[in-house]
C-alpha positions, 0 to 999 in steps of 0.5 A, a space after each residue: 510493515 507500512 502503507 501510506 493509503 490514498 483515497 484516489 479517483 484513479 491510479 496507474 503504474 508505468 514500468 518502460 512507459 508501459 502500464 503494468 497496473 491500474 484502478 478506477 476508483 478506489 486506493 492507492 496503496 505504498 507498501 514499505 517492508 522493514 526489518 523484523 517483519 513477517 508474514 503475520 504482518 503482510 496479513 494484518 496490513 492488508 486486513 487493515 488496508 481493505 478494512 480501514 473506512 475512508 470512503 463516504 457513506 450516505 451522510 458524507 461521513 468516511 463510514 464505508 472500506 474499500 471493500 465495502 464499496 468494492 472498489 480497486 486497490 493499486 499496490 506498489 511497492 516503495 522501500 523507501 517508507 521504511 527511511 529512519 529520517 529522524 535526524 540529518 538531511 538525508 534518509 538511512 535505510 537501515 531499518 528497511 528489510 534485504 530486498 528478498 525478504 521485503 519482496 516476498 513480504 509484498 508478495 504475501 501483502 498483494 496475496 492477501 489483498 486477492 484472497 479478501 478483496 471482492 474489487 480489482 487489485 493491481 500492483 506495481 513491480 518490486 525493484 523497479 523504476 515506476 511511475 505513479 500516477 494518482 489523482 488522490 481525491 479529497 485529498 484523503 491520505 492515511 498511514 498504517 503500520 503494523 509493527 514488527 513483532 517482539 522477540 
């Protein structure tokens, strides 16, 4: 599983024009689900995302989580991280998984997300045409990825 993260003042998701997701300060969180991942994945990448130290501690250096901060996480979920653009003008997406599984792969991630983040999470809709509105601020932008696990 990927997330590009974000370091962001503030984030919202808009679905029809309506906000179906927000945060103040805090992460915004790309989530790509490719083939071969699993549930143990979903967990480790969201332990990484609300452990990963990206925001300032007392001296100015990125010491401190989001969770540790209690900040927002705004997850959404975005098929297209999982593009192999290694060669061409045009991206394939043969290693990103079937729609039912990254779904509920994502579901899982957000899951994990509510059970160990003491701040607000708030997601995008899998599927649908979204809007993402960011103020990224640093600009601080991090990508992690937890691959699949070996047969």
């Amino acid at each position: 599983m990927i997330a590009l993260i974000q370091r962001a003042a503030r984030g919202a998701v808009r679905v029809d024009g309506q906000v179906i997701g927000e945060i103040g300060a805090g992460l915004v969180c790309l989530v790509g689900v490719t083939d071969g991942d699993g549930p143990a994945q979903a967990r480790r990448l969201a332990e990484r995302v609300m452990n990963y130290r990206m925001f300032p501690d007392e001296n100015g250096r990125m010491n401190r989580s989001v969770g540790d901060i209690k900040a927002g996480i705004l997850a959404v979920p975005q098929f297209t991280l999982a593009a192999d653009t290694r060669r061409g003008n045009r991206p394939s997406f043969t290693p990103a998984a079937d729609p039912g599984q990254a779904s509920d792969l994502f579901d899982a991630f957000v899951a994990a997300l509510r059970e160990g983040h003491p701040g607000k999470v708030a997601t995008g809709r899998f599927g649908a045409d979204m809007q993402v509105e960011l103020v990224n601020d640093g600009p601080v932008t991090f990508w992690l990825e937890v691959p699949p696990a070996r047969p």
